[in-house]
N, C-alpha and C positions, 0 to 999 in steps of 0.2 A: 566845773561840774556841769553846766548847762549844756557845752558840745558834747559830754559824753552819755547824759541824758539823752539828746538829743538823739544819738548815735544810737544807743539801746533800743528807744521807741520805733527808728528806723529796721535796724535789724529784725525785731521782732516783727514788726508791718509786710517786713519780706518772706519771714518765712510762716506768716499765717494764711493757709491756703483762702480761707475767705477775702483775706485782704488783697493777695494776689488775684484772684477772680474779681472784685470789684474794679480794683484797679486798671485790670485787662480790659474789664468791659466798658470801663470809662474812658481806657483810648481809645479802643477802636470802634466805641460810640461818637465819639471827637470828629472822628473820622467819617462815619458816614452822616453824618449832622451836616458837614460842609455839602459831599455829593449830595444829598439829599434835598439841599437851600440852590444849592446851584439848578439842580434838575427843575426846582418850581420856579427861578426866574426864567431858562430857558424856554417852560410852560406857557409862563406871561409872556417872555419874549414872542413864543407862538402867536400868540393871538392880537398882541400888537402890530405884526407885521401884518396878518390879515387886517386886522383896522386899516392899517396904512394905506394897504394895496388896493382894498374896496371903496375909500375915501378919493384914490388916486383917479383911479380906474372914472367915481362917478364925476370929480372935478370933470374932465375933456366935455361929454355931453351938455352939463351944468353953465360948461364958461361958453361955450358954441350958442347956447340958446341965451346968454344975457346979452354977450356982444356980438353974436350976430344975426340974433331973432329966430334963427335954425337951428337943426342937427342936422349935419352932414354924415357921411355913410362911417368914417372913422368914428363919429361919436353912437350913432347906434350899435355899433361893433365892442366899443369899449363899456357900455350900459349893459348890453346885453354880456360882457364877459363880468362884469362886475354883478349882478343878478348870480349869473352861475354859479360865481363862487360863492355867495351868500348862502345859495341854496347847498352848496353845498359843504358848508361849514356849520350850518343851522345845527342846534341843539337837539337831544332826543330827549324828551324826557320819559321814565319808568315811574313806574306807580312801583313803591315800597312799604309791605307789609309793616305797621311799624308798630301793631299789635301782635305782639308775637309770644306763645304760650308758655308759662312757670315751666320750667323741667321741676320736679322730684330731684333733690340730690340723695348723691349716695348715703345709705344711713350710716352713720360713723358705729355704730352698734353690730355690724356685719363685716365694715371696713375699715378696721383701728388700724393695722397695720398699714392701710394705704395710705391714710389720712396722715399719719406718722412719720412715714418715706415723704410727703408732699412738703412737710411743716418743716421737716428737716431741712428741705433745700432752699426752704424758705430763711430759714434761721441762719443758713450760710452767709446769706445774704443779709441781712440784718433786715429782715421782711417781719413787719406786726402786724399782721393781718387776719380778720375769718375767713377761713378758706372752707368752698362747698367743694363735691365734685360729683361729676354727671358723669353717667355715660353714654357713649354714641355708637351710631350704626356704621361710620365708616372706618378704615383701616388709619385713623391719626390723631392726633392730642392737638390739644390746643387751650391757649390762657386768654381770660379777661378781668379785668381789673375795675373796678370804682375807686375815684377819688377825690379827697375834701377839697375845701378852696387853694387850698397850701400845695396841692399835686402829693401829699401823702398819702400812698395805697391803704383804703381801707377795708375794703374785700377782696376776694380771690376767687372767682369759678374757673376752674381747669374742666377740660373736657377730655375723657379717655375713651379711644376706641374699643369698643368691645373684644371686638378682634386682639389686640394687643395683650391683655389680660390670658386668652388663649394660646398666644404663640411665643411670647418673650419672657424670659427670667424677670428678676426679680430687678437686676443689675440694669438687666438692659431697658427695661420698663422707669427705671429710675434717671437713664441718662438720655430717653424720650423726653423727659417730665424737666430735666437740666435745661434741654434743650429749650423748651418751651420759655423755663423763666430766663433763660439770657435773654428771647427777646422782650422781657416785662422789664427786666432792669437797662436795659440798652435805650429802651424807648421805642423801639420798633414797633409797640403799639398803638401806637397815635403817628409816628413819623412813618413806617414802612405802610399805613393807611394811607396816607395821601400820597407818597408814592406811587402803587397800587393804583390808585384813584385816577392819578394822571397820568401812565401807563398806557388804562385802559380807555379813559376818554381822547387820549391822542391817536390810539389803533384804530378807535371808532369814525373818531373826524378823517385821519388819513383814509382809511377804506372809502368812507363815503363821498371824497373826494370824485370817485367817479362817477360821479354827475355834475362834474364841472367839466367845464370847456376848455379848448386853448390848453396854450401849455403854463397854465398860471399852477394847474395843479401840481408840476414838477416840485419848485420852490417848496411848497409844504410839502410834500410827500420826504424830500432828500431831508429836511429839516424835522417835519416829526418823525420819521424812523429813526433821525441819530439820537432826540431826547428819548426815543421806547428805546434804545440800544440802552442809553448813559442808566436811566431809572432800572434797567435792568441788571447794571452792575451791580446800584445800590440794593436790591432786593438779593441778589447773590452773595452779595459779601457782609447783609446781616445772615444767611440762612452759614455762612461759613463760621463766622464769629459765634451763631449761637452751637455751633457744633464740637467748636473749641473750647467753650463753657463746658459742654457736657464732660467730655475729654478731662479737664480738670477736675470733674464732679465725680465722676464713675471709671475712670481710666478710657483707654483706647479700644480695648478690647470688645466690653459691651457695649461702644457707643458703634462701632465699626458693624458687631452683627446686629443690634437693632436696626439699623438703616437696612442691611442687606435682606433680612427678616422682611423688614415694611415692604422693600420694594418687590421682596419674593411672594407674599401673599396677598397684594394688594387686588391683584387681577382677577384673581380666587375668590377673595371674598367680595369685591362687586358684583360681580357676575350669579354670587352664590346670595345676594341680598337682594339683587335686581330681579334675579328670575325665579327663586324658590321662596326667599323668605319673604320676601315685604306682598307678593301676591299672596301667601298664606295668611299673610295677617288681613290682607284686605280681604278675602273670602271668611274670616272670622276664628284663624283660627291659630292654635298657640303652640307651638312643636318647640323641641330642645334644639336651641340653637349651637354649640359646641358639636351636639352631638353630628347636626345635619349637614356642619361645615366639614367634619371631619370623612363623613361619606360622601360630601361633595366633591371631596381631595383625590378618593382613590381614583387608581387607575380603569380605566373603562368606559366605552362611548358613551359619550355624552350630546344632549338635544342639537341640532344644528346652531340655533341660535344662542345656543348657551356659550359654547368652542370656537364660534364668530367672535362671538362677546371679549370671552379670552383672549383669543391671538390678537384682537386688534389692542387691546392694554397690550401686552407681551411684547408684541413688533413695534410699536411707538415708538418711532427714534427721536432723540432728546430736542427740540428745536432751537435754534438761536432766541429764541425771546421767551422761553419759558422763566420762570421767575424763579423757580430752585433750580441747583448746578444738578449736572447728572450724577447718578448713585458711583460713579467713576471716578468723578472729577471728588466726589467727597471723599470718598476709602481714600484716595490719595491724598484730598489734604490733611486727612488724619494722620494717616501714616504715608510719608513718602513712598513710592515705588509697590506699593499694594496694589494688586486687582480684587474688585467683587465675586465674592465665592458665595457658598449657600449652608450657609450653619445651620446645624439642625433645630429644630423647632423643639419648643418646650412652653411651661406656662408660669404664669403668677397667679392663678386663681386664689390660691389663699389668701391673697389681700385684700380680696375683697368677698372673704368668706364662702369661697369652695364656688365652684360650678353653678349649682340652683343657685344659692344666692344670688351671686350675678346676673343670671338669667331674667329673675322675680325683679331685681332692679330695674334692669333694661325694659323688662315689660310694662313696670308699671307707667311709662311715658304712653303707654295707651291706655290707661285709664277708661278714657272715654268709650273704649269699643269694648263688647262682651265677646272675648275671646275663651273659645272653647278649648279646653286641653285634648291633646292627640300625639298622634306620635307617628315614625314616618312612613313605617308599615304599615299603619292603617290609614294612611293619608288622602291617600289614592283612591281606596274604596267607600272609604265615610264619611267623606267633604267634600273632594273632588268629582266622583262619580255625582254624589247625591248631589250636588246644586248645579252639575251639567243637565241631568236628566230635567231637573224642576225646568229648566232655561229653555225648554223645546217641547214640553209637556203640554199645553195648548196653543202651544202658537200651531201654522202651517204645515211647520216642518218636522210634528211630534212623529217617533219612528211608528206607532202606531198606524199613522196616514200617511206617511209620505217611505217608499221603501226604499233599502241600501241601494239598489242597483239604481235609482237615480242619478247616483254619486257621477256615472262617467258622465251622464249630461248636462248636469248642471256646473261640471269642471271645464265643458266645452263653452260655456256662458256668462264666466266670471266677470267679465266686465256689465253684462248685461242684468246679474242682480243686484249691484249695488242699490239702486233705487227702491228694491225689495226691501234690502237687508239694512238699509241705511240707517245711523242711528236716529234717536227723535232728536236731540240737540243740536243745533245748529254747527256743522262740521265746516274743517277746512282741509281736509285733508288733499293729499296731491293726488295723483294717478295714480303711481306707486302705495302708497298709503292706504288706497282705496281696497285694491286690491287684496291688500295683505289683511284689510279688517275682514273682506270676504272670506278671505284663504282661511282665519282663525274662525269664526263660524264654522266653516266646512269639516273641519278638524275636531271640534267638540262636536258636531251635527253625530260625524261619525264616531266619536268615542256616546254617545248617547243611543244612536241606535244601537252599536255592538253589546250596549249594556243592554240593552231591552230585551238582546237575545240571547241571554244569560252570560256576558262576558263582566269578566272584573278590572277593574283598571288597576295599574302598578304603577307610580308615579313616585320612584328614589329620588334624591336628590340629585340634578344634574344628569339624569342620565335619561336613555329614551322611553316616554311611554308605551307600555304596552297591557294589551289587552287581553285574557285568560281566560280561556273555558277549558276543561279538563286537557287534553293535548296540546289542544290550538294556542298559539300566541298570533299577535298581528300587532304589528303599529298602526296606528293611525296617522301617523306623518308618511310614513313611508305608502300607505294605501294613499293617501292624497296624493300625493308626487308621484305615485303609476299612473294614478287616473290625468293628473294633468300632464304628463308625455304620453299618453295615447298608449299606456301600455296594459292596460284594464279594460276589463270585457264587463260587462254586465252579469253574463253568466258565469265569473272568476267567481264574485258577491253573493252568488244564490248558494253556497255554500254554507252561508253563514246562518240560513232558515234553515236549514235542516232539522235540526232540533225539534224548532218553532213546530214545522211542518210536522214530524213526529207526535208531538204534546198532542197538537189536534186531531189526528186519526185516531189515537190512544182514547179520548177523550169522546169521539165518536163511536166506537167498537164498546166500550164497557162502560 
């Protein structure tokens, strides 16, 4: 009766998809448990051998001057190769925020459904915990946990990219969130940290190696590049295991176009949080973010620096030491013999209560600032115009006193205002740097003056500013970039008075 007991509790163990998921993720936690122990002795072994070599190195000078009252030229050779390396092994230390601000989680009264989908994958896993969930500005999810003295999870904050809500189903948004807890129940939380950790402080001492001498620095360099190799499988084949999770959680299918999704609008929306939305919000002000991503999308020129922005995410070829596999190397280990295609975009907003909701969530992480509502046709003209003009209104260079056709001469002299235009805080900026603070000045100077002379600004998302008086359009970027190739006259600018010049004879005559 007991083997067939036995036999029963088995069978049924096998075919409970939770119990097959835990048990998946218990061996091939098993597994990187070992790489993972192996990688931090190789670590220690690192820096035992620098003890060695720097102990070595300072023996030769040390035993020269007890037994023979000197240092002869080999022992100043080997002091001074022993120093170098020191120097360049020395530690860096970073100053760490470690006051870091409450997020607001998501109100479970807006996002029953998400909180629901969350709990569930939780439950799979035999997970008791309160789980919060926040959400965030860039395109990824991510988990963290609290735990008692026993190592039992007793909280949950998961973090959800805004973005994702926007552009993934419901499915696929669900086997992001799988992904996540395989790595809570794998351990990858605390063990794929100090991987990570040592990783990155082996990259730092090897690079900084060149400020040693001699070929001492070979040794390290051959030795930590192959531990950032080994820690780099272990970080790869948790990111592959927690993909396998998902795969079991949500099928192949949504887990295949959420990746291709992620990796499709990641570029998009940096570029579209970098240059449109987090500057609106530092100028005070609060736009529909779905809406302004989605006109960031369409087709049509877009600022220079924005299309930079872009292509340099887009062309970024995978590196050998990155710490996820490429979006390639996953489609296939999903599914054998798959290439990364481009699914079409869709949303989960209803889970966490339609669009505004979402939006009023996200914002409310700025509490702090009093952001005004607007919208992105009036963007341009009611925020942006009006706090350009305030910015040049008495200083020097209000359009008032100082005129457009300046603009070619002082494009001939851009190195020579920075000490003009310099800010008051203490800068460090490069030559390069310098320039471009100037070049941004010049740029507002003239969307300020054009405004003085009845022009309106139009500032879409992503795309180029321009400037409107009844017929007339003009850039301002593109007027900067004539004047500084010498392709702007002074009298091209005296165009732009005309009007002006008009108002006042008008105003003389009657």
């Amino acid at each position: 009766m007991t083997p067939l007991l036995n036999k029963r509790k088995a069978t049924k163990a096998a075919t409970n998809p939770a119990s097959r998921s835990r048990a998946y993720l218990k061996r091939s936690g098993a597994t990187l448990t070992r790489r993972a122990a192996m990688v931090l002795a190789l670590w220690l072994g690192f820096w035992l051998l620098a003890l060695g070599l720097i102990l070595a190195l300072s023996w030769l000078p040390f035993s020269q001057l007890r037994y023979q009252s000197s240092i002869t030229f080999s022992g100043y050779i080997a002091l001074f190769a022993a120093l170098s390396l020191v120097y360049g092994l020395r530690p860096h230390w970073r100053n760490h925020q470690r006051d870091k601000p409450a997020l607001t989680p998501l109100p479970r009264s807006t996002a029953q459904p998400l909180y629901a989908m969350v709990e569930r994958i939780a439950r799979k896993l035999k997970i008791r915990a309160s789980i919060d969930i926040h959400l965030m500005g860039a395109a990824s999810a991510l988990i963290s946990c609290e735990r008692n003295w026993f190592g039992k999870v007793q909280h949950i904050r998961v973090g959800i990219g805004l973005p994702l809500l926007g552009t993934l189903s419901n499915a696929q948004l669900g086997s992001v969130l799988a992904h996540e807890f395989g790595h809570l129940v794998a351990g990858d939380l605390s063990l794929g940290t100090w991987v990570y950790r040592i990783k990155k402080s082996l990259r730092i001492t090897v690079a900084n190696l060149d400020d040693s001498l001699f070929f001492l620095d070979f040794i390290f360099r051959f030795y930590g590049w192959w531990v950032v190799r080994l820690s780099n499988r272990v970080l790869r084949a948790q990111e592959y295991s927690a993909d396998a999770f998902a795969v079991r959680c949500f099928g192949v299918k949504p887990t295949r176009a959420a990746l291709e999704k992620i990796h499709l609008i990641e570029p998009m929306w940096s570029a579209y949080l970098a240059h449109e939305l987090s500057p609106a919000i530092t100028r005070g002000s609060r736009l529909p973010v779905f809406e302004g991503f989605r006109r960031f999308c369409q087709p049509g020129i877009k600022r220079p620096e924005v299309q930079t922005s872009i292509d340099e995410a887009q062309v970024r070829p995978a590196a050998k030491l990155d710490s996820h596999p490429s979006l390639a190397d996953r489609v296939a280990a999903i599914l054998p013999g798959a290439t990364p295609g481009y699914p079409p975009l869709s949303d989960c907003l209803q889970l966490a209560g339609g669009e505004l909701a979402a939006e009023d969530a996200w914002y409310a992480m700025f509490e702090h600032a009093e952001l005004t509502r607007s919208n992105w046709d009036d963007y341009g003209t009611a925020i942006l115009q009006v706090q350009i003009e305030q910015r040049f209104a008495d200083s020097w260079m209000a359009p008032r006193l100082l005129a457009l056709t300046e603009l070619v001469g002082m494009t001939r002299q851009v190195d020579q205002l920075w000490e003009t235009l310099r800010p008051q805080e203490v800068c460090f900026l490069s030559m390069q740097g310098k320039r471009n603070h100037i070049l941004e000045i010049l740029q507002e100077w003239i969307i300020a003056s054009l405004s003085h002379r009845g022009f309106t600004l139009k500032a879409h998302p992503g795309q180029v500013w321009t400037l409107e008086r009844g017929q007339q359009s003009v850039s301002p970027a593109a007027l900067l970039s004539a004047a500084l190739d010498g392709k702007l006259r002074s009298a091209a600018l005296q165009k732009f008075d005309l009007p002006e010049i008009e108002a006042k004879m008008s105003s003389v005559f009657f």
